[in-house]
Short mmCIF file of the C-alpha atoms (twelve columns), coordinates in Angstrom:
data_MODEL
# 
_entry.id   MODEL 
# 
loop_
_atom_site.group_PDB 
_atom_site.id 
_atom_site.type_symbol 
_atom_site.label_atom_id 
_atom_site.label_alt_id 
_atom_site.label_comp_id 
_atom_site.label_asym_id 
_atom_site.label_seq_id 
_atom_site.Cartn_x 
_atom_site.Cartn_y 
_atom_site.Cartn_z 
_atom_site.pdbx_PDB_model_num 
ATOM 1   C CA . UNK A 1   -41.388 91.423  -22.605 1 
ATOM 2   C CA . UNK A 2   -38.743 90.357  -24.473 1 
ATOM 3   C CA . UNK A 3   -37.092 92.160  -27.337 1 
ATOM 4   C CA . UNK A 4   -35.948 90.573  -30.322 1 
ATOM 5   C CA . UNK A 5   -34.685 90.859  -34.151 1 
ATOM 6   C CA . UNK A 6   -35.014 88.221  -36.361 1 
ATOM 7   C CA . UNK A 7   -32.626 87.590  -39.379 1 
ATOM 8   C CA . UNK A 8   -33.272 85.229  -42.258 1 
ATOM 9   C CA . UNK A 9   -32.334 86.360  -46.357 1 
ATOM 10  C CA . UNK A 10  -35.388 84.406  -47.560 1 
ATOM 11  C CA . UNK A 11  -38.360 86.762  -47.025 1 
ATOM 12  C CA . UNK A 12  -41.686 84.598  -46.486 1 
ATOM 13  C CA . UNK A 13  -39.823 82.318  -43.725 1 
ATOM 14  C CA . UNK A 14  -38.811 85.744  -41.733 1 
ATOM 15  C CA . UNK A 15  -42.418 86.730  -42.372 1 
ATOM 16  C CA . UNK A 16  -43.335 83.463  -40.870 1 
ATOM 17  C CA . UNK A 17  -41.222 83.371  -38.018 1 
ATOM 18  C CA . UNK A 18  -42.114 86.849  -37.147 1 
ATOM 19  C CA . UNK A 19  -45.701 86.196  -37.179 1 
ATOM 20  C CA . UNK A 20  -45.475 83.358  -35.316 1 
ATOM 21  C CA . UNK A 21  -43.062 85.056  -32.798 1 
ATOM 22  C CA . UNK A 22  -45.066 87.625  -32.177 1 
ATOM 23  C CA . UNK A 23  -48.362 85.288  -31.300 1 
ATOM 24  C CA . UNK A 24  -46.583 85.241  -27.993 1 
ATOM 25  C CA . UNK A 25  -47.811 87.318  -26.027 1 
ATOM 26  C CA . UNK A 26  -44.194 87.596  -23.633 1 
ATOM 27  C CA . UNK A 27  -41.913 88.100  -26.700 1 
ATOM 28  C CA . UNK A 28  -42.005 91.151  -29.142 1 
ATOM 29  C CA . UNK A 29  -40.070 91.305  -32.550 1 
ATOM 30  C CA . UNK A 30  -38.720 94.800  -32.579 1 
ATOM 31  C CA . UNK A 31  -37.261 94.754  -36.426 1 
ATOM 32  C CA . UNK A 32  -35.881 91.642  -38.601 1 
ATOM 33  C CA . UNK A 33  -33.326 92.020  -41.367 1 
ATOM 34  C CA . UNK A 34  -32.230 90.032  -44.421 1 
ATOM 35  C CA . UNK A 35  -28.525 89.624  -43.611 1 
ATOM 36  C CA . UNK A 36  -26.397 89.477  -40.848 1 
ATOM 37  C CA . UNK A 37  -24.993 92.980  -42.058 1 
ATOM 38  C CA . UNK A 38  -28.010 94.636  -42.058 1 
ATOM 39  C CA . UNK A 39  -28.971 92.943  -38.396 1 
ATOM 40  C CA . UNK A 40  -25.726 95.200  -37.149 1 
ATOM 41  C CA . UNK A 41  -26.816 97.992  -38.588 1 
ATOM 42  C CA . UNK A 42  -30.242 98.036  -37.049 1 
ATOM 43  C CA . UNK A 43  -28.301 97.428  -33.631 1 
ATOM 44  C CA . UNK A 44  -25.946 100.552 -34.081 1 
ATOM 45  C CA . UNK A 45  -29.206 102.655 -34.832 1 
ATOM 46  C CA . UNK A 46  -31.820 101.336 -32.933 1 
ATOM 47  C CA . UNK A 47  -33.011 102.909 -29.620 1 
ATOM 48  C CA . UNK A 48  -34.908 99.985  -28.388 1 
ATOM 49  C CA . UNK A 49  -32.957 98.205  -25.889 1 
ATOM 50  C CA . UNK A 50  -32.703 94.304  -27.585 1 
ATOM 51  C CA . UNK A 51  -32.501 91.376  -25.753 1 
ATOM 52  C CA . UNK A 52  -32.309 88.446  -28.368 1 
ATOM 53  C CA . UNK A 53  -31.097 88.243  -31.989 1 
ATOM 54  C CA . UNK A 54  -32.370 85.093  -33.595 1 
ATOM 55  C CA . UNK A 55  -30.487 84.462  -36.748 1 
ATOM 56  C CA . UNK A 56  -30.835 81.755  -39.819 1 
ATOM 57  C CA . UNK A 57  -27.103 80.628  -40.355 1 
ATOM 58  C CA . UNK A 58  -26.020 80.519  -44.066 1 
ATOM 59  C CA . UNK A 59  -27.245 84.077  -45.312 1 
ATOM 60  C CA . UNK A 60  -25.158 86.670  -47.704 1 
ATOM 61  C CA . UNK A 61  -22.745 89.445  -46.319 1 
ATOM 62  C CA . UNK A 62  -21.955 88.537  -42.878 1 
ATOM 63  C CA . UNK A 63  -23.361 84.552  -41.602 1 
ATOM 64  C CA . UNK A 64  -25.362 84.060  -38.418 1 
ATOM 65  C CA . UNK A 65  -22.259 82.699  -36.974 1 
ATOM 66  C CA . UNK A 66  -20.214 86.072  -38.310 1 
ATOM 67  C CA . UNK A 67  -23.301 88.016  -36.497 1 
ATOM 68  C CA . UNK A 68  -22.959 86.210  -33.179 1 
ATOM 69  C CA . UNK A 69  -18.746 86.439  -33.268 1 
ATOM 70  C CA . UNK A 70  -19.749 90.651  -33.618 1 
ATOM 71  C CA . UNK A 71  -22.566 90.891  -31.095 1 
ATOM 72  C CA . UNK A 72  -20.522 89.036  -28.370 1 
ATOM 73  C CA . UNK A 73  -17.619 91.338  -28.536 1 
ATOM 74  C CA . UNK A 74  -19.511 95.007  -29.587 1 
ATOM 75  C CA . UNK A 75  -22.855 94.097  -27.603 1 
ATOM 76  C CA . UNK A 76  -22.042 91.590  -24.849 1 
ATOM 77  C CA . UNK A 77  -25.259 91.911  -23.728 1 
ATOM 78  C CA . UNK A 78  -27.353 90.757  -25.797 1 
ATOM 79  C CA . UNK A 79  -27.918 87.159  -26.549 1 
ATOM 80  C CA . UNK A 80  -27.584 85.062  -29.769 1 
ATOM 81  C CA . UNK A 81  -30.042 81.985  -30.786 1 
ATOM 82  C CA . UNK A 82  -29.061 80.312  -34.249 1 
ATOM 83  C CA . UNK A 83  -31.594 78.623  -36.292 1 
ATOM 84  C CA . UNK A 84  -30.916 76.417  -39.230 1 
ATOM 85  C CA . UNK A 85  -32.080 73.601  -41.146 1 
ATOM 86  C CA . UNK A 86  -28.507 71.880  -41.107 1 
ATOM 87  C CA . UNK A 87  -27.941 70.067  -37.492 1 
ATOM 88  C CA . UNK A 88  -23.621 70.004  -38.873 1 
ATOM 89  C CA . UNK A 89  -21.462 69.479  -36.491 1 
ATOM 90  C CA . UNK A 90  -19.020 72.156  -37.466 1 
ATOM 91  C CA . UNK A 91  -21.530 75.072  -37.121 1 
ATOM 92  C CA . UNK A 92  -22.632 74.077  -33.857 1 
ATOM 93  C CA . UNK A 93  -18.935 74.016  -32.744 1 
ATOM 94  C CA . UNK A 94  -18.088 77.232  -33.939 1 
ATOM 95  C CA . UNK A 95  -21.815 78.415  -32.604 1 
ATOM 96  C CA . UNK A 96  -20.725 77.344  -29.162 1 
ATOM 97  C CA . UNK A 97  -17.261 79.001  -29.673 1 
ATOM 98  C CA . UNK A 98  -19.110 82.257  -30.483 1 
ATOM 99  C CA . UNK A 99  -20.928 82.015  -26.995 1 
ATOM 100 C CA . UNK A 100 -24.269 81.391  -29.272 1 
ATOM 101 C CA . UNK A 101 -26.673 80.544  -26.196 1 
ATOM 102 C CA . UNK A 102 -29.296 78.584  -28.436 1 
ATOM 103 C CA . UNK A 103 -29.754 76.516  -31.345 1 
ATOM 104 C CA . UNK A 104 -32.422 75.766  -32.644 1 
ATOM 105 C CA . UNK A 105 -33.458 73.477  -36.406 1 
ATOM 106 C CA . UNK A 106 -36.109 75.078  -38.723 1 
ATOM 107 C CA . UNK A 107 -38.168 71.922  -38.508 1 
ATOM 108 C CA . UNK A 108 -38.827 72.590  -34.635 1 
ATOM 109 C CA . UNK A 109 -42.269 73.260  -33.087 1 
ATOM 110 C CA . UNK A 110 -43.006 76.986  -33.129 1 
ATOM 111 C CA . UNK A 111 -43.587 76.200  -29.361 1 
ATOM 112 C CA . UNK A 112 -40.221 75.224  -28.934 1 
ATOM 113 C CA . UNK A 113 -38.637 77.729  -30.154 1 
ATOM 114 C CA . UNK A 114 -40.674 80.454  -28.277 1 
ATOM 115 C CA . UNK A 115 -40.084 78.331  -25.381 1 
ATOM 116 C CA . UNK A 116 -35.962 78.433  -26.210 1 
ATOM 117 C CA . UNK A 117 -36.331 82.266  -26.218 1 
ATOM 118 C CA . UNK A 118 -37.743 82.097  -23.469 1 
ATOM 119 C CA . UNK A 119 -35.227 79.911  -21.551 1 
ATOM 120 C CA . UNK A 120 -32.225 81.746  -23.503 1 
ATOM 121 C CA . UNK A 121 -33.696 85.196  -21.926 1 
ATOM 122 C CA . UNK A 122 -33.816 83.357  -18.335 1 
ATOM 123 C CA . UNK A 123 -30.016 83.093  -18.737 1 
ATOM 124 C CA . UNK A 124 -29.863 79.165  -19.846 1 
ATOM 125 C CA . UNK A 125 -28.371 77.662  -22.907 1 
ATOM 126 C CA . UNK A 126 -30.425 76.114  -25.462 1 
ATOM 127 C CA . UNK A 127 -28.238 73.143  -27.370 1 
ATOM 128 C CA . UNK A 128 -29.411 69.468  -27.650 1 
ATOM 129 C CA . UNK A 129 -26.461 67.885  -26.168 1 
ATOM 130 C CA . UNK A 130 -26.169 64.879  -28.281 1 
ATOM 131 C CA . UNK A 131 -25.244 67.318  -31.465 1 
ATOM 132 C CA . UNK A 132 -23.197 69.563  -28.838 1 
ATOM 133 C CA . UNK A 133 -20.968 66.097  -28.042 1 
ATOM 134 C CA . UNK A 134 -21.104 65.741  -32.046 1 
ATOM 135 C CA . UNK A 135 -19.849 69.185  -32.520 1 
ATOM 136 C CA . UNK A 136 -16.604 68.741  -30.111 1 
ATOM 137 C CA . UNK A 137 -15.222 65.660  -31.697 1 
ATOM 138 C CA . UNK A 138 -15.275 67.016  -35.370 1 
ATOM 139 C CA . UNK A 139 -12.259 69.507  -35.917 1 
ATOM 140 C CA . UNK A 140 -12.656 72.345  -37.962 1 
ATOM 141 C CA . UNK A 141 -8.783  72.708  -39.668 1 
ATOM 142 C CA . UNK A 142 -10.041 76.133  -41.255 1 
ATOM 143 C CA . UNK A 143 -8.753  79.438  -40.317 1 
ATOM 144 C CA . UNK A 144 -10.779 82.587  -40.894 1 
ATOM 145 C CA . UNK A 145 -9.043  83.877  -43.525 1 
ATOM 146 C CA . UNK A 146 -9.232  80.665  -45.343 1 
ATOM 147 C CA . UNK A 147 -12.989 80.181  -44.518 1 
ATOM 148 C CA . UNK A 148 -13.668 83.459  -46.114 1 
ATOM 149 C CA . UNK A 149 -11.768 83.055  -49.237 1 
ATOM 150 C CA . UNK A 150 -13.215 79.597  -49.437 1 
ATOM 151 C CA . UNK A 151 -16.592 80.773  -49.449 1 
ATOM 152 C CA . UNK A 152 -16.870 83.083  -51.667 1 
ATOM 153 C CA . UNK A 153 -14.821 80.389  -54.224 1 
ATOM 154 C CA . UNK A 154 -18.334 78.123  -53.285 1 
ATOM 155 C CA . UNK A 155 -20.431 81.132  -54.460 1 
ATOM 156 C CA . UNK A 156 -18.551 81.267  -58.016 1 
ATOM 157 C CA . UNK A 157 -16.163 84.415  -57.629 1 
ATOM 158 C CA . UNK A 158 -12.692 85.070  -58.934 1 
ATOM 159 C CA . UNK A 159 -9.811  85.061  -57.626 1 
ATOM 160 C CA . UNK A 160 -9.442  88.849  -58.436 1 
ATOM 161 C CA . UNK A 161 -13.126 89.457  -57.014 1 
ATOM 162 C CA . UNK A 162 -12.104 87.704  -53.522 1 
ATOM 163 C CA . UNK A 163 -9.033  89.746  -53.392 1 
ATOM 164 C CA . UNK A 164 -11.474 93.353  -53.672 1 
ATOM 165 C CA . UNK A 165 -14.253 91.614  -50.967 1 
ATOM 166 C CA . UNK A 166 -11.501 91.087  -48.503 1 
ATOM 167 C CA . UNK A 167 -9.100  93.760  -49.481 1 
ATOM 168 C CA . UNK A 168 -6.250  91.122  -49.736 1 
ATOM 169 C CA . UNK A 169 -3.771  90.827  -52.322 1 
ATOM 170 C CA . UNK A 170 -4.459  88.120  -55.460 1 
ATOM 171 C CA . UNK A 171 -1.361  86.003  -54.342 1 
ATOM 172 C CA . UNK A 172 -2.534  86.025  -50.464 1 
ATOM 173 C CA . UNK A 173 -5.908  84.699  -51.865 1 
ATOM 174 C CA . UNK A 174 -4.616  81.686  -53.797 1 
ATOM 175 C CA . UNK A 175 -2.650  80.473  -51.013 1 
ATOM 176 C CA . UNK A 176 -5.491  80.775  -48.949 1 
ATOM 177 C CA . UNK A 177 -7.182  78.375  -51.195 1 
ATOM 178 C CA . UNK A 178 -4.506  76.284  -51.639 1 
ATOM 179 C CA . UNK A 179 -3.982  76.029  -48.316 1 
ATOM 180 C CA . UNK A 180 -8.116  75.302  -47.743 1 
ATOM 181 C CA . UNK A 181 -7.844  72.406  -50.816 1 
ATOM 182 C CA . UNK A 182 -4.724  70.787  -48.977 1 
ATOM 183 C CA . UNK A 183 -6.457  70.587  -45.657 1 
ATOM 184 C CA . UNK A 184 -9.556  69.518  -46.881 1 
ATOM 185 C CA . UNK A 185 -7.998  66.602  -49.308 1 
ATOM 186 C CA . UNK A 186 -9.551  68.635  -51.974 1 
ATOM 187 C CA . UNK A 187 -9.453  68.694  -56.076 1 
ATOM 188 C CA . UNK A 188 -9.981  71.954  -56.528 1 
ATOM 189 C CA . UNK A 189 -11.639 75.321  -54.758 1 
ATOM 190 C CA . UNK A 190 -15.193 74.364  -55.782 1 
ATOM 191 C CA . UNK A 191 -14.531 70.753  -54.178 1 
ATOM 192 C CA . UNK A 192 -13.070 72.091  -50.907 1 
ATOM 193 C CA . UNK A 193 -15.791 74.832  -50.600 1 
ATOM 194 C CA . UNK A 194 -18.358 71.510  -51.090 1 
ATOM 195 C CA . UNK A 195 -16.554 69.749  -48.579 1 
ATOM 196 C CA . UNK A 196 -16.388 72.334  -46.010 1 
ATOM 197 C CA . UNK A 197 -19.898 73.520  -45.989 1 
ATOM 198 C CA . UNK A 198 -21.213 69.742  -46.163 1 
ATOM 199 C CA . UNK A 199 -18.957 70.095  -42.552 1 
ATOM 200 C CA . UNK A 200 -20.385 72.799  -41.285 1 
ATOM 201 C CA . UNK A 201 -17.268 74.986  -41.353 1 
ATOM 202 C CA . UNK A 202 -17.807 77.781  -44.111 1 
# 
């Protein structure tokens, strides 16, 4: 059997995946959770050994990409699938960086992605290689830092609320941005924030 936890923020398409997941009569979904912060906490409490975390990408608190960055280094073994309804070339980069070992679109079969779990759990890696050669020739030129300030300039905070979120000085978090909207070729935060998630990269 195989032991997973699903996260997705948007409630009926967790329900849905769940459901469908656990049609399967080989794979079990042990818990799901909205967010990739609450997916970590149900791995530091749970006491059922997990095998697969399948996560939706673009989600509040902590990404799927965030989540997979965490698991490799605090739970090495335990493997990451992404799902996502954006085939960008920069989240499949850093996916691949994060030793993600699937990814999978939204629009997929349900059969293929049981059948990725499946594979994924075998010990095999799960990425259609056309989008993987995609992926390598597109350079992010975003650092963490900058990614982080960046996105929550796309979500509409201040510069003051970024500085509290990521316990960083005011001045610290406009250059970040500044920095961002140079590399990008950007008018403004909200522009470079646009720019960078059309990319994949936030």
């Amino acid at each position: 059997m195989i032991n997973i936890i699903v996260v997705e923020d948007q409630a009926l398409v967790r329900g849905a995946i769940c459901a469908l997941l656990n049609l399967q009569s080989d794979i079990h979904v042990v818990a799901e959770a909205e967010d990739g912060k609450a997916a970590l906490a149900l791995l530091n409490s749970t006491t059922s050994k997990i095998d697969i975390v399948l996560s939706d990408i673009e989600m509040p608190n902590l990404t799927g990409i965030e989540l997979a960055e965490v698991i490799v280094k605090k739970h090495p073994e335990i493997k990451t699938i992404i799902m996502t309804t954006f085939a960008r070339s920069g989240y499949i980069k850093r996916a691949i960086q994060a030793n993600v070992k699937g990814f999978i679109l939204k629009e997929a079969p349900s059969d293929d992605l049981a059948e990725a779990i499946i594979k994924v759990h075998a010990g095999k890696t799960i990425i259609d290689p056309e989008l993987a050669i995609n992926a390598l020739g597109d350079n992010d030129p975003l650092n963490d830092k900058e990614r982080k300030a960046l996105r929550f300039a796309g979500e509409g905070l201040s510069t003051v609320d970024i500085a509290e979120k990521l316990f960083l000085s005011e001045g610290t978090i406009r250059n970040y941005l500044s920095e961002a909207i140079s590399k990008l070729n950007a008018t403004n935060r909200i522009d470079a924030a646009r720019i960078a998630r059309q990319k994949g990269w936030l």
